[in-house]
C-alpha positions as CSV (number, residue, x, y, z in Angstrom):
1,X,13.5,8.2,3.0
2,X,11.6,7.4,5.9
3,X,14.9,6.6,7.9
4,X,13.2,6.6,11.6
5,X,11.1,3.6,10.3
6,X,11.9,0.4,9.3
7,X,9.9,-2.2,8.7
8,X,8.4,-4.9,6.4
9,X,4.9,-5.3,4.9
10,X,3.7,-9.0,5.3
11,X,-0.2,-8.6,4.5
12,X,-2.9,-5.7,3.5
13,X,-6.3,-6.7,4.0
14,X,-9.4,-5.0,2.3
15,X,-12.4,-5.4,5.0
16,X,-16.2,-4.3,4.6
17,X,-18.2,-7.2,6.1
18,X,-15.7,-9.7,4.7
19,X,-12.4,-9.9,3.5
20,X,-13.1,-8.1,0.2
21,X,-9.2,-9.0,-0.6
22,X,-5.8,-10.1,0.6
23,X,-2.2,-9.7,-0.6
24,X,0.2,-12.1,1.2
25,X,3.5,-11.1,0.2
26,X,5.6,-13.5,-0.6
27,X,8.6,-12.8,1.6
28,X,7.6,-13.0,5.6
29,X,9.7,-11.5,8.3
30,X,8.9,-12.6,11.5
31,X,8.5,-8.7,12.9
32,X,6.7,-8.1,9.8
33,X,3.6,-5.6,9.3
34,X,0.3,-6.1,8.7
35,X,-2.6,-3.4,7.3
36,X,-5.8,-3.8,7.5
37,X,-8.3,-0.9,6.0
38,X,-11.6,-0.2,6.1
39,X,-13.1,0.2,2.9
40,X,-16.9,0.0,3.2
41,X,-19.0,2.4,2.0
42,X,-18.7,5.2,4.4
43,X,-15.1,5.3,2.8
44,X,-16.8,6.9,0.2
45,X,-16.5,10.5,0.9
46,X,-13.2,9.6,2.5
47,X,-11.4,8.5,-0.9
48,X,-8.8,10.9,-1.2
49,X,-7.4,10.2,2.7
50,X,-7.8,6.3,2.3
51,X,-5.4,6.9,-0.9
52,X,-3.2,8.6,1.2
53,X,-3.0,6.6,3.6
54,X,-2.2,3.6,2.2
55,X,0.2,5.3,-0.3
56,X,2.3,6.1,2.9
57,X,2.5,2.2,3.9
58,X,3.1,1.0,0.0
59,X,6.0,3.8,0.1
60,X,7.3,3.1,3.9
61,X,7.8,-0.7,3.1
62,X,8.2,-0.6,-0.6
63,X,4.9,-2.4,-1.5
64,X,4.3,-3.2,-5.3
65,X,1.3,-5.0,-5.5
66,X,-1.9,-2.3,-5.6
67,X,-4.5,-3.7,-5.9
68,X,-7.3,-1.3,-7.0
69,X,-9.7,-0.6,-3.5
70,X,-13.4,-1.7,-3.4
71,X,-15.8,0.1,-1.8
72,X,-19.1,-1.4,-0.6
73,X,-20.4,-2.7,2.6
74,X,-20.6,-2.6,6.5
75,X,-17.4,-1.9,8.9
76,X,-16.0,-5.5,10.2
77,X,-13.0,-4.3,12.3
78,X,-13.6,-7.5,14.6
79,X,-13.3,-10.3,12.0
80,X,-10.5,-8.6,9.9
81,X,-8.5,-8.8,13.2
82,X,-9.4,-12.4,13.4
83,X,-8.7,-13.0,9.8
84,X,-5.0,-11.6,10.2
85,X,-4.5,-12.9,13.3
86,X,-4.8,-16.9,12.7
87,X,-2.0,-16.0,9.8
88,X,0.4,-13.6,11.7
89,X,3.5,-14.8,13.9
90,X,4.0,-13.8,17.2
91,X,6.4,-10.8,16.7
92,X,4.3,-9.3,13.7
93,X,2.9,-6.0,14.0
94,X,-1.1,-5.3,12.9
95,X,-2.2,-1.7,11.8
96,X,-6.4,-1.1,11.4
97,X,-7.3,1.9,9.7
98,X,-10.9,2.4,9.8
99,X,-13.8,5.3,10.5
100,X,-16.1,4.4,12.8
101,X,-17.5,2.0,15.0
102,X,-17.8,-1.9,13.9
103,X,-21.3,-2.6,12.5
104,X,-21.5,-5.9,10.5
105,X,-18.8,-8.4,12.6
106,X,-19.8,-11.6,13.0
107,X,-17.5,-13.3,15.4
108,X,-17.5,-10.6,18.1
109,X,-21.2,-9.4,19.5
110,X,-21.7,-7.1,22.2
111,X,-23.9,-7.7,24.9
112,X,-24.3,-4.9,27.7
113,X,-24.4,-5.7,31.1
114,X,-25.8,-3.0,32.1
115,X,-29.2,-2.0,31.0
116,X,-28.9,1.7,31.1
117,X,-28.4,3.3,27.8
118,X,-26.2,6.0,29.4
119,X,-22.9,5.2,27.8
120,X,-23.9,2.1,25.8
121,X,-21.7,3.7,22.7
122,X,-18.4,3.7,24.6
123,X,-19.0,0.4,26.6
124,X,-19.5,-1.4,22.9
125,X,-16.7,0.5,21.9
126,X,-14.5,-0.8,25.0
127,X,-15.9,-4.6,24.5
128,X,-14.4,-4.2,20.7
129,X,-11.4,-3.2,21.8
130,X,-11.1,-6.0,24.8
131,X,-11.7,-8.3,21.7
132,X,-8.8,-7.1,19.5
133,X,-6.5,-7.1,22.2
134,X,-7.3,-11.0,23.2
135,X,-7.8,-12.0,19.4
136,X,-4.0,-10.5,18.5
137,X,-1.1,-10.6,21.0
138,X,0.6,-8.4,18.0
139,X,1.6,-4.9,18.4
140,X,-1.0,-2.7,17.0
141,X,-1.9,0.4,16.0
142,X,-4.7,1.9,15.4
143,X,-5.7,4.5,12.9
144,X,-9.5,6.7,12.7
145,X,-9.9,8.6,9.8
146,X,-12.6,11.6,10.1
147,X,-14.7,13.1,12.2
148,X,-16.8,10.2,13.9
149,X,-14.1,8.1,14.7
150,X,-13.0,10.6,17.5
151,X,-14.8,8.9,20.0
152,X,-13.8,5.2,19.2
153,X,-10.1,6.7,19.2
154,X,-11.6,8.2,22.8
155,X,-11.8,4.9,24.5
156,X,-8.5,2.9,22.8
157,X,-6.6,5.9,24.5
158,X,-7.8,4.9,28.1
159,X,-5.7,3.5,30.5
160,X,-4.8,-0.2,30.5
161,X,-4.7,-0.2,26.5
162,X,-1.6,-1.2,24.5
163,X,-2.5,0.0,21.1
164,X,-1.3,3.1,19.7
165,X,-3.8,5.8,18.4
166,X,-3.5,7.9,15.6
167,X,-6.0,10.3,13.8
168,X,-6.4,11.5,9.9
169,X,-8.6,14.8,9.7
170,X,-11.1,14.6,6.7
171,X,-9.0,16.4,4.2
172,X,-6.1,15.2,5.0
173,X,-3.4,16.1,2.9
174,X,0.0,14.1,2.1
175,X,2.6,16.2,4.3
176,X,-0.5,15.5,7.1
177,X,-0.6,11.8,6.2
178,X,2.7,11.2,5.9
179,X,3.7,13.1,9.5
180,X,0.9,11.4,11.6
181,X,1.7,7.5,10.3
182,X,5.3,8.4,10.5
183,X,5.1,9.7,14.2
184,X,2.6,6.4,15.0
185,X,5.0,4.0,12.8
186,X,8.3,5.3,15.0
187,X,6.0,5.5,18.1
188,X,8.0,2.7,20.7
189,X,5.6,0.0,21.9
190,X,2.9,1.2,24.5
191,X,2.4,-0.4,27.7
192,X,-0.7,-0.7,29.7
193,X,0.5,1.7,32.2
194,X,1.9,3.9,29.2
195,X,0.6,7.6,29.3
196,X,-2.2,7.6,26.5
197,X,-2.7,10.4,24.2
198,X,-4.1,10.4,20.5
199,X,-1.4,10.9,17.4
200,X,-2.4,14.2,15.5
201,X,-1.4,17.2,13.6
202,X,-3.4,19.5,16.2
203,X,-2.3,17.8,19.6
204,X,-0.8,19.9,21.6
205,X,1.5,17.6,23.3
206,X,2.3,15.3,20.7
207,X,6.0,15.0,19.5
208,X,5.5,14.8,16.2
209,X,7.9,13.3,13.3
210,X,7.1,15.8,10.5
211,X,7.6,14.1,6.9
212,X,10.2,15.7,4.5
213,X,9.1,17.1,1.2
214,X,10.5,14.2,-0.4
215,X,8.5,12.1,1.5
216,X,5.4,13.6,1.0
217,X,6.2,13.7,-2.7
218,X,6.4,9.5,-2.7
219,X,3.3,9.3,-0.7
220,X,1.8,11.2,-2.9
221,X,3.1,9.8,-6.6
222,X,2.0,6.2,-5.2
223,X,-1.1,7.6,-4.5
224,X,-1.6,8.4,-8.0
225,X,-1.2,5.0,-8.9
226,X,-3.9,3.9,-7.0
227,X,-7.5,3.2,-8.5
228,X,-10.8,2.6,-6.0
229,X,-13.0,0.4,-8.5
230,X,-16.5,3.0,-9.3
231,X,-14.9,6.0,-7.5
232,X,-12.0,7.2,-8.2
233,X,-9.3,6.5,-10.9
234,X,-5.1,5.9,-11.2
235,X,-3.1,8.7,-13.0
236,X,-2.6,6.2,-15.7
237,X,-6.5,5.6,-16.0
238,X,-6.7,9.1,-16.6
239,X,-3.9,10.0,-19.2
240,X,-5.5,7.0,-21.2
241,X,-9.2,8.2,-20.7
242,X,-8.0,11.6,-22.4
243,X,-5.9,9.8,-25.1
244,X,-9.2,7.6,-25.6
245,X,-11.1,11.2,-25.8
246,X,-8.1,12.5,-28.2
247,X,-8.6,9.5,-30.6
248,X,-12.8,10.0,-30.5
249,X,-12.5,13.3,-31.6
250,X,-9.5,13.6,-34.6
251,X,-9.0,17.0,-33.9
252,X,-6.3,18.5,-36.5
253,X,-3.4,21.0,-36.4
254,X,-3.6,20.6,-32.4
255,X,-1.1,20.6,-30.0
256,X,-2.1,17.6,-28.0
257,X,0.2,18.0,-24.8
258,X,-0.4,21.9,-24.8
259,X,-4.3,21.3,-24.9
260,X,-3.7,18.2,-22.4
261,X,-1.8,21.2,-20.2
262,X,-5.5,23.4,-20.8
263,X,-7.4,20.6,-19.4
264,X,-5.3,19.5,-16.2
265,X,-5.8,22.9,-15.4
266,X,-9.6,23.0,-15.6
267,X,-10.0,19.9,-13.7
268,X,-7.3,22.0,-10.9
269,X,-10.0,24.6,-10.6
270,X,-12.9,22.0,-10.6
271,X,-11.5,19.7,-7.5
272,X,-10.7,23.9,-5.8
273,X,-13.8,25.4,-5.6
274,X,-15.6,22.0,-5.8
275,X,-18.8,23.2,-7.6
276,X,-19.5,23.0,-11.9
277,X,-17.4,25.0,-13.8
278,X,-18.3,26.3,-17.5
279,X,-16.5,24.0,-20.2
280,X,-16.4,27.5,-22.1
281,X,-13.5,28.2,-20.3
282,X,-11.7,26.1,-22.5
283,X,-13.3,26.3,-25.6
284,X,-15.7,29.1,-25.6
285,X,-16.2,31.3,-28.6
286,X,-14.8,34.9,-27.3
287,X,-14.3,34.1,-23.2
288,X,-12.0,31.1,-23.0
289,X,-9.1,31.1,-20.9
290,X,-6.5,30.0,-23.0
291,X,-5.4,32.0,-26.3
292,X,-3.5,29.3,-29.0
293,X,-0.3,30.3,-28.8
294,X,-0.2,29.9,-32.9
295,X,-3.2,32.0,-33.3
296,X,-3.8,34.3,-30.5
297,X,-7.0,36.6,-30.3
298,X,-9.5,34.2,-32.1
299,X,-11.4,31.0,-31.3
300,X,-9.0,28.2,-33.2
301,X,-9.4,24.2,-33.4
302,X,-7.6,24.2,-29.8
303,X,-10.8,25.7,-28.7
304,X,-13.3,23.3,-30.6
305,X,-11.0,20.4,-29.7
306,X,-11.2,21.1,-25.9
307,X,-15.1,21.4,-26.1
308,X,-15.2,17.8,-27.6
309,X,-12.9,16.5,-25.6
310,X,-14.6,17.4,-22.6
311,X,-17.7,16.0,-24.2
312,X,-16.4,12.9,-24.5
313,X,-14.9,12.2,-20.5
314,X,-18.4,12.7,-19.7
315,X,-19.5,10.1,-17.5
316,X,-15.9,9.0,-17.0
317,X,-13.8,11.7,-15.9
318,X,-16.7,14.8,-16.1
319,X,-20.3,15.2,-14.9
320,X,-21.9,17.6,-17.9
321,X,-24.6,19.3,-16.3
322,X,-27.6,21.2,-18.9
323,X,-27.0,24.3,-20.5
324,X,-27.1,27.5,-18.3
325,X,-26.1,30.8,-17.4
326,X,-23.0,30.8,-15.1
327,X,-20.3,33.3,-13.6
328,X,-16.9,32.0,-12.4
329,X,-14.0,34.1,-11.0
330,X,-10.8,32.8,-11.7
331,X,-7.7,34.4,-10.3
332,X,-9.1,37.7,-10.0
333,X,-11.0,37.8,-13.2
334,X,-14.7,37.2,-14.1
335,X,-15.9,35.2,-16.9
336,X,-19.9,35.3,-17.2
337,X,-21.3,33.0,-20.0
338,X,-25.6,33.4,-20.6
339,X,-26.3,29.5,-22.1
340,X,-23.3,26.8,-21.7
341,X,-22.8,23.2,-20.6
342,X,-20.6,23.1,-16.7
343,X,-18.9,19.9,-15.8
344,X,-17.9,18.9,-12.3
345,X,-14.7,16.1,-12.5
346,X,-15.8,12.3,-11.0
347,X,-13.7,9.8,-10.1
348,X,-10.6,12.2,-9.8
349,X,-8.0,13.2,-6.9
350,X,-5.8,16.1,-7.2
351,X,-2.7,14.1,-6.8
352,X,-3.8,12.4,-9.7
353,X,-3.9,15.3,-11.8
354,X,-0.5,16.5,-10.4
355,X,0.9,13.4,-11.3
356,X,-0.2,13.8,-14.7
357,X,1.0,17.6,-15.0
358,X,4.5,16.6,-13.7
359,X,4.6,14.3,-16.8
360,X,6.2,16.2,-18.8
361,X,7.0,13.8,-21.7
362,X,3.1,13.7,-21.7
363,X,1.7,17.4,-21.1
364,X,3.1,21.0,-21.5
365,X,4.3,22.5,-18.0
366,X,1.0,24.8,-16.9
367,X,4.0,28.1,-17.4
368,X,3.4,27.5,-20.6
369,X,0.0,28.3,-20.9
370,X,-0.8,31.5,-22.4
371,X,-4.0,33.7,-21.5
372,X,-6.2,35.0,-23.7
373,X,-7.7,38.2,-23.4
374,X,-10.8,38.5,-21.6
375,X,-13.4,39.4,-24.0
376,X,-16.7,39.9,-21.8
377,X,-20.0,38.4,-22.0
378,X,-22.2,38.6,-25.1
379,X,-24.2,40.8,-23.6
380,X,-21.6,42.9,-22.7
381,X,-19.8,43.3,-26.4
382,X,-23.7,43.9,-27.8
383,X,-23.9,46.9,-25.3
384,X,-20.5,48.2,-26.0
């Protein structure tokens, strides 16, 4: 995998005002990498790209150590340069990811020597910049993430810069992450007289180096892996969260893997349309989803089971929201439900629940599921 790039990983760094933390691997090579993220708080809505992202550098250069992510703070791009920097040899290559401007460095300051406003954005942005490219000698390369990176990315791509650009559209997916950091990561070394032009899925003239579906599959199972402390949780986090649930509530005569199926599904639909969904889905009286394949056509302990177990991830894998009366359409069909509890999933990514679907020593396969007959609303079987 990833045969156009070769490389090594010497360091990660974890910036947000500081060096939140540093792995230093214990094998250098003298043309080794080094990452340095962004993780301050604006990351926060950006959780399931940051995964991503560094999922593709743990799989490119084989990275074991994950340590979970911590999210908190200001944006220090200038000092996390300076930070690797002092430790990296002269042949070592530096990769920022990061997105937006640098609001909490200490040892660079900007001060404009012109006193219009009129451009005062991109002239900070450009004295940045001048001060990563004196603090490193190193290659580097420079990732934005979002939307209001665009116009930091805007000035590193001017003429006279060496760093290579690269962007990561919010909602990034892995076959996205995978092809931009590839393309970038392959990318030869740019000169300052070097045509400039930003690394992207939707650049026209960009030759990109798309990623092979066995590529995007490893960036993505290492992304499972990866927890961000108070946001978002590692597959195995969550297959021991349910187990936890499983335990809790002692259900009897259930199959635990097909139920475990039942509920990887809900939280599917959850992270889809993004909005509370009706726990009666799983375990409502007449309208639920899923029949019991050992007792089709009635509500069973599968049903009660569900309802408790989604009960209990409250607060760590579900948000329960108060009783009310809500309609969902799924796949074609409309389930409408007067007075019940909706839940909207926390601290989950969908290629954390795919990693815990494709265990299949752990959960039923979804194909297995079995559909129950759609029943109506109460109000609807009173009428008939």
């Amino acid at each position: 995998m990833f045969g156009v790039v070769s490389g090594h990983c010497n360091r990660y760094l974890d910036f947000n005002g500081g060096a939140v933390y540093l792995w230093t691997n214990p094998e250098q090579k003298p043309d080794g990498v080094n990452l340095a993220t962004d993780v301050s708080f604006s990351m926060e809505c950006r959780l399931s790209e940051l995964k991503l992202i560094r999922s593709m550098f743990f799989a490119v250069f084989n990275v074991q150590h994950r340590h979970p992510i911590e999210i908190g703070g200001q944006t220090s791009i200038a000092d996390a340069v300076k930070k690797l920097s002092v430790l990296m040899g002269p042949e070592e290559k530096l990769v920022v990811v990061t997105d937006g401007d640098d609001t909490a460095s200490t040892s660079w300051k900007f001060v404009d020597p012109t006193p219009s406003e009129d451009g005062q954005g991109d002239r900070k942005r450009a004295s940045l910049l001048d001060y990563i490219e004196q603090t490193s000698n190193a290659e580097i390369f420079l990732v934005g993430v979002g939307e209001e990176v665009k116009d930091f990315l805007a000035v590193a791509t001017r003429p006279g810069r060496r760093m290579q650009v690269a962007h990561i559209p919010d909602g990034a997916d892995a076959k996205t992450v995978a092809t931009v950091i590839k393309t970038g990561l392959k990318a030869p070394k740019r000169g300052a007289d070097a045509p400039y032009e930003i690394i992207s899925i939707d650049a026209p003239t960009t030759s990109l180096v798309e990623a092979t579906e066995e590529e995007e599959a490893a960036v993505s199972n290492v992304a499972a892996t990866l927890s961000v402390d108070g946001f978002s949780m590692s597959v195995e986090q969550l297959k021991k969260s349910i187990e936890d649930a499983e335990t809790s509530v002692n259900s009897q005569d259930v199959d635990l893997k097909y139920a475990r199926a039942c509920l990887l599904w809900f939280f599917t639909e959850i992270l889809k349309v993004n909005k509370p969904l009706p726990g009666a889905l799983l375990g409502g009286k007449y309208n639920h989803v899923f029949a019991d394949p050992g007792a089709i056509g009635k509500k069973t302990n599968l049903h009660v089971h569900l309802n408790k177990v989604c009960s209990q991830l409250k607060g760590c894998v579900l948000k329960q929201y108060a009783k009310a009366a809500l309609s969902v359409t799924i796949e074609g069909t409309c389930f409408n439900y007067t007075d019940v509890c909706g839940y909207m999933a926390i601290k989950l990514d969908q290629n954390v629940v795919d990693a815990a679907i494709a265990d299949v020593d752990w959960v039923a396969p979804q194909s297995a599921l079995v559909r129950a007959a759609v029943r109506g609303s109460k109000r609807d079987r009173e009428a008939a």
